[in-house]
C-alpha positions as CSV (number, residue, x, y, z in Angstrom):
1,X,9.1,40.7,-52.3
2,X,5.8,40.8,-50.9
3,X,5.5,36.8,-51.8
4,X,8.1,36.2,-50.4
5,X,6.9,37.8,-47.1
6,X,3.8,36.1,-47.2
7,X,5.4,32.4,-47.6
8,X,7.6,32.9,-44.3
9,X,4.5,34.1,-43.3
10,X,2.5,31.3,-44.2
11,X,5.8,28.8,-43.4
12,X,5.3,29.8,-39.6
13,X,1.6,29.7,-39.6
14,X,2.0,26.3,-41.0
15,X,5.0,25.3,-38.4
16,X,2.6,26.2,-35.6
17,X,-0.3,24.8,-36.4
18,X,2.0,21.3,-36.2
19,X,3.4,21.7,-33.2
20,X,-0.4,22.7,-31.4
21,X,-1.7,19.4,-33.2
22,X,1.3,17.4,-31.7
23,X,0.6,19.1,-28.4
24,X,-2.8,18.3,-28.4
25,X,-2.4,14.7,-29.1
26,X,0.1,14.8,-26.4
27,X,-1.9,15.8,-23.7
28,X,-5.3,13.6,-25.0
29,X,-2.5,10.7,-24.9
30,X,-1.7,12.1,-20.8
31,X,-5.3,12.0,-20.1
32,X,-6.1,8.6,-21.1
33,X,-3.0,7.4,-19.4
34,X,-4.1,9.6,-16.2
35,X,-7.6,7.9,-16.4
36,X,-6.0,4.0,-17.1
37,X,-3.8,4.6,-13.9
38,X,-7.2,5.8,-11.6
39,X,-9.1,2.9,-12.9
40,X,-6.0,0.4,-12.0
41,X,-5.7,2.0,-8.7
42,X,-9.2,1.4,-7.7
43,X,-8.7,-2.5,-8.7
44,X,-5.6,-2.5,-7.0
45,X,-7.3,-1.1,-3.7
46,X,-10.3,-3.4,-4.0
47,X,-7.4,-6.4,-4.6
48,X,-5.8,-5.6,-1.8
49,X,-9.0,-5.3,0.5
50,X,-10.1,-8.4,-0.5
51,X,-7.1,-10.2,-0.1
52,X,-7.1,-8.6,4.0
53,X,-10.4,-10.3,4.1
54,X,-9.6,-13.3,2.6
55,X,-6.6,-13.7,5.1
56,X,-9.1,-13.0,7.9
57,X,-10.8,-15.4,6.5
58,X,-7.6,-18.0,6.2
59,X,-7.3,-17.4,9.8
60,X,-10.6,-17.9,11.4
61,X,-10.7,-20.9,9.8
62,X,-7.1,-22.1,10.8
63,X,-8.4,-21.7,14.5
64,X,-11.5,-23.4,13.7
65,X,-9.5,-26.3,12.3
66,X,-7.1,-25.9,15.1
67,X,-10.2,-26.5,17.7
68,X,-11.9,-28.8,16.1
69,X,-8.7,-31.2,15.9
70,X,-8.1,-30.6,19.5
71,X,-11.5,-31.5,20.5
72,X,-11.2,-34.6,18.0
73,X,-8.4,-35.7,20.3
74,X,-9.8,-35.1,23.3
75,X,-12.9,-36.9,22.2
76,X,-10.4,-40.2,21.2
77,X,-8.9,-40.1,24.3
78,X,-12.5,-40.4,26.0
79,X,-13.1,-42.6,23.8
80,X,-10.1,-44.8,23.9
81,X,-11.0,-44.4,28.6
82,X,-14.4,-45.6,27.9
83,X,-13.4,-48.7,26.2
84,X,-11.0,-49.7,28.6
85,X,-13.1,-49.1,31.3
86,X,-15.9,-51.7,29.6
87,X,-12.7,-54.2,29.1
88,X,-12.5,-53.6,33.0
89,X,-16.0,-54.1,33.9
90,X,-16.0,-57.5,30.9
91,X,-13.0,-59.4,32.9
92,X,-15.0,-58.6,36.2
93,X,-18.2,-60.1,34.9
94,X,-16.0,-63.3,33.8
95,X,-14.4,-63.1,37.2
96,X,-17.5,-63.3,39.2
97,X,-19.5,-66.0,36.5
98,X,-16.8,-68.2,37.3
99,X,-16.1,-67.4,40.8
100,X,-20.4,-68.4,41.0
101,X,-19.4,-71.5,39.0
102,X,-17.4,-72.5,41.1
103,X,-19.6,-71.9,44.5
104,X,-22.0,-74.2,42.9
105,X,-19.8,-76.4,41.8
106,X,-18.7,-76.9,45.1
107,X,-22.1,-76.6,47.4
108,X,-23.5,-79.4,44.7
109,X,-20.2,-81.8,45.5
110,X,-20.0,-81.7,49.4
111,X,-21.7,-84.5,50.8
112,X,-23.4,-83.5,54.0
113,X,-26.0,-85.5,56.1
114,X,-28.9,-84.3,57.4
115,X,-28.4,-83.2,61.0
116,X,-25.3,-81.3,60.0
117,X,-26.7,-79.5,57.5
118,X,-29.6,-78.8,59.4
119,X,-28.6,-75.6,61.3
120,X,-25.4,-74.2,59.0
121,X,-27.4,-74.6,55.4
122,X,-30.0,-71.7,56.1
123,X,-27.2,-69.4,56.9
124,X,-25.1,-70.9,53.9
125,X,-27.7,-70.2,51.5
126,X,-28.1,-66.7,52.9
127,X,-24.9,-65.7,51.9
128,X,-25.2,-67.3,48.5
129,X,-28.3,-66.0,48.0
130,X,-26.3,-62.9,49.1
131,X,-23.4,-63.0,46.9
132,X,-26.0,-64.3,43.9
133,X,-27.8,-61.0,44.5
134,X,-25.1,-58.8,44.6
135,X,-23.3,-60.8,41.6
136,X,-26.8,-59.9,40.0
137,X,-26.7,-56.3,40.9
138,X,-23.1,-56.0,39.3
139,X,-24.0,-57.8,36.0
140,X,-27.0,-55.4,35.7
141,X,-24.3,-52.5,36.5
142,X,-21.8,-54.1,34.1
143,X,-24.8,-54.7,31.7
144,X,-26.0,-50.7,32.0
145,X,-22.4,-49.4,31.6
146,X,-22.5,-51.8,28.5
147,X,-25.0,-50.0,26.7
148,X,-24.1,-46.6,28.0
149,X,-21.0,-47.5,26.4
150,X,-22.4,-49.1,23.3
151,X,-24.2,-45.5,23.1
152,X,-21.3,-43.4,23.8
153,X,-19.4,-45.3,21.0
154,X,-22.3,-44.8,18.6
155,X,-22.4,-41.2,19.7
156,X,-18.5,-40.6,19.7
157,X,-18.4,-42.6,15.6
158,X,-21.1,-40.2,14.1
159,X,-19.3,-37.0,16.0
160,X,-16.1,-38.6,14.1
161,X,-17.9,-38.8,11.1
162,X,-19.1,-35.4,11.3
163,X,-15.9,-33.7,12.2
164,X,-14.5,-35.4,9.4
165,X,-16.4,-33.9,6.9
166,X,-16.0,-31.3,8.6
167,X,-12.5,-31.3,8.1
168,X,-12.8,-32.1,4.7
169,X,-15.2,-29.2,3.6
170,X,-12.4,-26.7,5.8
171,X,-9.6,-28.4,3.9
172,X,-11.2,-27.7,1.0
173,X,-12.3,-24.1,1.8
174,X,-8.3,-23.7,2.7
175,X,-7.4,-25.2,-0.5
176,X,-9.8,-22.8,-2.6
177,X,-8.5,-19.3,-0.2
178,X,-5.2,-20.4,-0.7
179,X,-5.8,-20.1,-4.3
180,X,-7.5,-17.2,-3.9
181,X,-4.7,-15.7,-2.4
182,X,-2.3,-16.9,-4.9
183,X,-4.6,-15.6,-8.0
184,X,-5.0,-12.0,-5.8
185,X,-0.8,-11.4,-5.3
186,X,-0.4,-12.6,-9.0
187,X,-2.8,-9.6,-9.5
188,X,-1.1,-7.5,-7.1
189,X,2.0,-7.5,-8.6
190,X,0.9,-7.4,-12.1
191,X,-1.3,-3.7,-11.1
192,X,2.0,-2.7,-9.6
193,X,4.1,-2.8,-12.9
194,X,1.5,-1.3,-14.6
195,X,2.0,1.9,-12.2
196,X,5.5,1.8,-12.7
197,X,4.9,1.6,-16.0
198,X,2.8,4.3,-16.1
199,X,5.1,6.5,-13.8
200,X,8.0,6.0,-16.3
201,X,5.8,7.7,-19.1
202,X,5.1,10.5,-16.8
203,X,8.7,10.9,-16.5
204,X,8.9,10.2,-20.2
205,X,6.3,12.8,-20.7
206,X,7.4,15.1,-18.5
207,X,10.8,15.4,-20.2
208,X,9.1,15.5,-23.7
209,X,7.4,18.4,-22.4
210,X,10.8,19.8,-21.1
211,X,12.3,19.7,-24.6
212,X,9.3,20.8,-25.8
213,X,9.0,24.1,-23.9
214,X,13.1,24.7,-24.9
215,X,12.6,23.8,-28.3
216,X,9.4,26.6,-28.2
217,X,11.5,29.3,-26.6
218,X,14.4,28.4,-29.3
219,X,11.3,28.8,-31.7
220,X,10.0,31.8,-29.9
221,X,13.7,33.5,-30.2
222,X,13.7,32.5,-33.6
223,X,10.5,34.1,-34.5
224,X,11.7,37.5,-32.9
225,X,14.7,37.2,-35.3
226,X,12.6,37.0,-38.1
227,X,9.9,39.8,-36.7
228,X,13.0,42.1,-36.6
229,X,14.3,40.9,-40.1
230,X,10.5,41.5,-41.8
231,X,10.7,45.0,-40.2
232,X,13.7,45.7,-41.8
233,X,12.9,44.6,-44.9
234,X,10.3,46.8,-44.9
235,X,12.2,49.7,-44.1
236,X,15.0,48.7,-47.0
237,X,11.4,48.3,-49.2
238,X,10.7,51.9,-48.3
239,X,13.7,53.3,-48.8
240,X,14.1,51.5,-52.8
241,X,10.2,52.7,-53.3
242,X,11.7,56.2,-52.2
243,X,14.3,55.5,-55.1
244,X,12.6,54.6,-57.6
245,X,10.6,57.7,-57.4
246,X,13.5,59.4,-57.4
247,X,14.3,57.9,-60.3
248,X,11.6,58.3,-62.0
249,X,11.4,62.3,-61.3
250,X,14.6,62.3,-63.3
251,X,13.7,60.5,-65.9
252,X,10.7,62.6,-66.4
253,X,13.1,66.0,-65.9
254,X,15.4,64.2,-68.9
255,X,12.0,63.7,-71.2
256,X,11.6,66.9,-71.0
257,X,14.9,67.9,-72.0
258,X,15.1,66.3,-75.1
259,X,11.7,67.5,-75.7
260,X,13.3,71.6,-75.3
261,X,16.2,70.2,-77.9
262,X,14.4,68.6,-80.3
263,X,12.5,72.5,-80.8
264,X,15.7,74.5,-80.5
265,X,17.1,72.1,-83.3
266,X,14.0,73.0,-85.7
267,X,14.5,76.9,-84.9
268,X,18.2,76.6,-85.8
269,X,17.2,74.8,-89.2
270,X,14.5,77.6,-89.8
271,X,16.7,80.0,-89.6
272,X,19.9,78.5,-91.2
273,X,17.3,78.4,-94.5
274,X,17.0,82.0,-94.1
275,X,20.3,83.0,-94.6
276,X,21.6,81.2,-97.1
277,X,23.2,83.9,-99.3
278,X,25.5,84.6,-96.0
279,X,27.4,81.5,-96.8
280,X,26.3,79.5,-93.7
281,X,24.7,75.7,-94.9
282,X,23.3,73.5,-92.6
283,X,24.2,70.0,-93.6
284,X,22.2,68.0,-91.2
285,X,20.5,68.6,-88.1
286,X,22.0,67.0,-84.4
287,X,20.5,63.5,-83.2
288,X,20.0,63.4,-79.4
289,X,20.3,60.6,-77.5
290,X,18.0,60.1,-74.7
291,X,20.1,58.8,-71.6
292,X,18.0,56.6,-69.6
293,X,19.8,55.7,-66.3
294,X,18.3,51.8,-65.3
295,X,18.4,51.2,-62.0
296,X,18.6,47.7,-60.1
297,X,17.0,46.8,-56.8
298,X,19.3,44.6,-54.7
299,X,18.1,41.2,-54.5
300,X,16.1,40.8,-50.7
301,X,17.0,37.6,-49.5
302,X,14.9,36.1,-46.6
303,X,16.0,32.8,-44.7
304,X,13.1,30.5,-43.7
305,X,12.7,29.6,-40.4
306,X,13.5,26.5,-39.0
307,X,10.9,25.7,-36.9
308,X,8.1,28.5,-34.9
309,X,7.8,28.4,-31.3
310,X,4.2,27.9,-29.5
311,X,3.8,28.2,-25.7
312,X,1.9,25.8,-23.7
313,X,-1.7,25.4,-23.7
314,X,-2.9,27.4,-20.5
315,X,-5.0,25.9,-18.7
316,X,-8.2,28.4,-17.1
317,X,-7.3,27.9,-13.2
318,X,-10.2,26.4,-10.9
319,X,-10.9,27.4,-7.5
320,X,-10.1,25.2,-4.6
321,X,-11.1,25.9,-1.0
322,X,-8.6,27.2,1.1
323,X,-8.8,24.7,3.8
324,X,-9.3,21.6,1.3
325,X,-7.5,18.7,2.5
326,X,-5.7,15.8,0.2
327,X,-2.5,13.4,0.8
328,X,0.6,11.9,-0.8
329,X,-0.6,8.6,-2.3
330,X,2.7,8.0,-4.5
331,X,6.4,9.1,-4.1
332,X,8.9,9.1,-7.1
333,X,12.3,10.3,-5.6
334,X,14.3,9.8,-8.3
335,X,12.5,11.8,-10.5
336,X,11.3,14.4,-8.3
337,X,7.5,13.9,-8.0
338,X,4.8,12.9,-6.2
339,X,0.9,11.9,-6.8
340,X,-1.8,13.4,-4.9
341,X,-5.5,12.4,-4.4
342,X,-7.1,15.6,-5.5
343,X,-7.8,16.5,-9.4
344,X,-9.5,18.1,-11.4
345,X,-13.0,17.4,-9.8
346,X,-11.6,19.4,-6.6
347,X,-10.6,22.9,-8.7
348,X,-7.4,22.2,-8.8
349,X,-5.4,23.4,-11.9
350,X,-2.1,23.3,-13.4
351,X,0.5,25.4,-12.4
352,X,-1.2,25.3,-8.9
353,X,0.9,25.2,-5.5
354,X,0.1,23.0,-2.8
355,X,1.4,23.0,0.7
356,X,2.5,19.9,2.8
357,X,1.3,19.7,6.4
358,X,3.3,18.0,9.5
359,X,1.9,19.2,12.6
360,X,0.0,22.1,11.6
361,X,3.4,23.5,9.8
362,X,4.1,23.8,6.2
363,X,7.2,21.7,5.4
364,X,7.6,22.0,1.4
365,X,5.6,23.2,-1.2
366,X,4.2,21.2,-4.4
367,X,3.3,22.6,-8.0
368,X,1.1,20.8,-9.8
369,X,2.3,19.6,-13.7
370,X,-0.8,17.0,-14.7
371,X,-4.3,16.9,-13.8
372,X,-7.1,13.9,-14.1
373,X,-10.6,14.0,-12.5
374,X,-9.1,12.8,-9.1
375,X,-5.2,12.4,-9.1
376,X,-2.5,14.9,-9.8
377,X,0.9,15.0,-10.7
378,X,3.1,17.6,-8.8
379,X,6.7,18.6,-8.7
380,X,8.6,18.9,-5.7
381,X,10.1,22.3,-5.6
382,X,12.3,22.2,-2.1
383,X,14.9,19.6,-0.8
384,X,14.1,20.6,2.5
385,X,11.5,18.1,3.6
386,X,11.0,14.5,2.1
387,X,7.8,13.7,1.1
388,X,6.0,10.6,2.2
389,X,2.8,8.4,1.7
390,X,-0.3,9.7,3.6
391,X,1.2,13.3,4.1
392,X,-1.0,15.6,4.1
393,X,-1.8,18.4,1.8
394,X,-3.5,21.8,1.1
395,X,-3.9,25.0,-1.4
């Protein structure tokens, strides 16, 4: 009997030392997961940063490219003016050279005597000398506009040279951002399954804890069965000890029965020998039979449990100032939770409620189901108000 205690005993001992281990390795599993998803969401921010500044980045230099083009064009165009203007200025040089080849030409062929020429040749040369001079004055003009444009054209080539490269090196700087960008939403997106993969093991978890904590009250009933069963077998074990004793008096009180007979017998042979000549023989003397009574315990039958409950680990509750401040930094609708920015590190503690804040009002209230150093899980416990991203939070 007492075995038999003491392996139901032992059974449930043995039952929930199993389901602490698998508990334990449950939350250790929680915690690393809780620690993966901070690390990915600092990569994720710093991703996303850098991908604002590499757009800011895209941009200026889109403008830059913008201007420079423009100011390439506007440069062509003076360009393209300056170069028609010293086409100009050429056919009026050829214009005059041959209008002066022509004056000679035709001063050289007139034939004129002496007293004619006399008096009009002074004021004849005059004005060639004149028109020679200002001819002069022009090809020195059309010669100085030459080499201003010969310069400007110099000028305006290594300007074309350098915005080239210029456009060169900023197409490919675009060419590496655009990359960049490429490689940084390819990142992105890829950190972004990996939180939804890590919400659906909180939901996983969070229903494996569910079951758990009905499967430990089923355990815990159970375990009150069998409490009440143990106590009364050991009132039936008290009662059959009480029995037995019983018993046992009797059996004693029947001992000494047969002991009484067993004398009187002897006397009556004794004296049967002593009066022998009255006729009276004793032919043998009486057997008694000692009557034992054997008594049999009922068999105790004890049914194993199934399985022994075990509560959840309790967590020792920190303390978190009363006008600490957090906010919403995930929403999970269909599954009824949200993540906050405050963990561990602040005090917080599982089984904790926090307050949402719009306006200086409360507008639902949170309790928290998983911790990490700086991120917490927390049910939403009123329909009332819909959570958001950003909202903000206190104890």
């Amino acid at each position: 009997m007492e075995q038999k205690v003491k392996i139901v005993i032992l059974s449930l001992v043995a039952l929930l030392l199993v389901c602490g281990f698998v508990l334990f390795q449950t939350f250790t599993a929680n915690q690393l997961l809780e620690q993966e998803k901070e690390g990915l969401s600092v990569k994720n921010k710093d991703l996303t940063d850098r991908v604002n500044s590499l757009k800011k980045d895209y941009d200026t230099l889109e403008s830059k490219y913008s201007s420079i083009n423009s100011k390439l064009s506007k440069i062509t165009d003076e360009r393209d003016e300056l170069k028609k203007r010293y086409e100009d200025l050429m056919q009026a040089r050829e214009k005059l050279t041959s209008k002066i080849k022509e004056l000679q030409e035709s001063s050289a062929s007139a034939p004129v005597t002496r007293e004619q020429t006399q008096a009009p040749n002074d004021d004849y040369w005059a004005g060639v000398l004149r028109d020679k001079n200002a001819i002069s004055m022009q090809l020195e003009n059309l010669r100085s506009d030459s080499r201003d444009l010969k310069i400007n054209n110099e000028q305006l080539q290594r300007e074309k040279n350098a915005l080239e490269l210029e456009i060169n090196s900023l197409n490919q700087e675009k060419q590496d951002l655009a990359r960049q960008l490429e490689y940084a939403q390819k990142q992105i997106i890829y950190n972004k399954k990996v939180v939804d993969n890590i919400a659906l093991e909180l939901v996983g978890e969070k229903n494996d804890k569910l079951q758990i904590n009905d499967s430990a009250k089923s355990l815990k009933t159970d375990n009150e069965v069998l409490r009440r069963q143990l106590q009364q077998l050991s009132t039936r074990k008290i009662d059959l000890e009480k029995k037995i004793k019983k018993l046992q008096d009797i059996n004693l009180e029947l001992e000494k029965k047969v002991k009484e007979m067993d004398i009187l017998v002897k006397d009556k042979s004794v004296q049967s020998t002593n009066v022998a000549g009255a006729g009276f023989t004793v032919d043998g003397t009486e057997k008694v039979k000692e009557n034992k009574e054997n008594v049999e315990l009922p068999p105790i039958i004890v049914r194993p449990s199934e399985a022994v409950g075990k509560q959840d680990p309790v967590f020792s509750k920190g303390l978190i100032s009363p006008g600490g401040l957090g906010k919403i930094i995930s929403v999970n609708k269909d599954n009824n939770f949200v993540l906050v920015d405050v963990g561990d590190n602040s005090g917080l503690a599982v089984g904790d409620k926090l307050h949402i804040y719009k306006n200086d009002q409360v507008v639902s209230v949170l309790e928290v189901i998983r911790l990490s150093k700086t991120i917490a899980a927390c049910d939403m416990l009123n329909d009332s108000y819909t959570p958001q991203v950003g909202d903000i939070i206190r104890r």
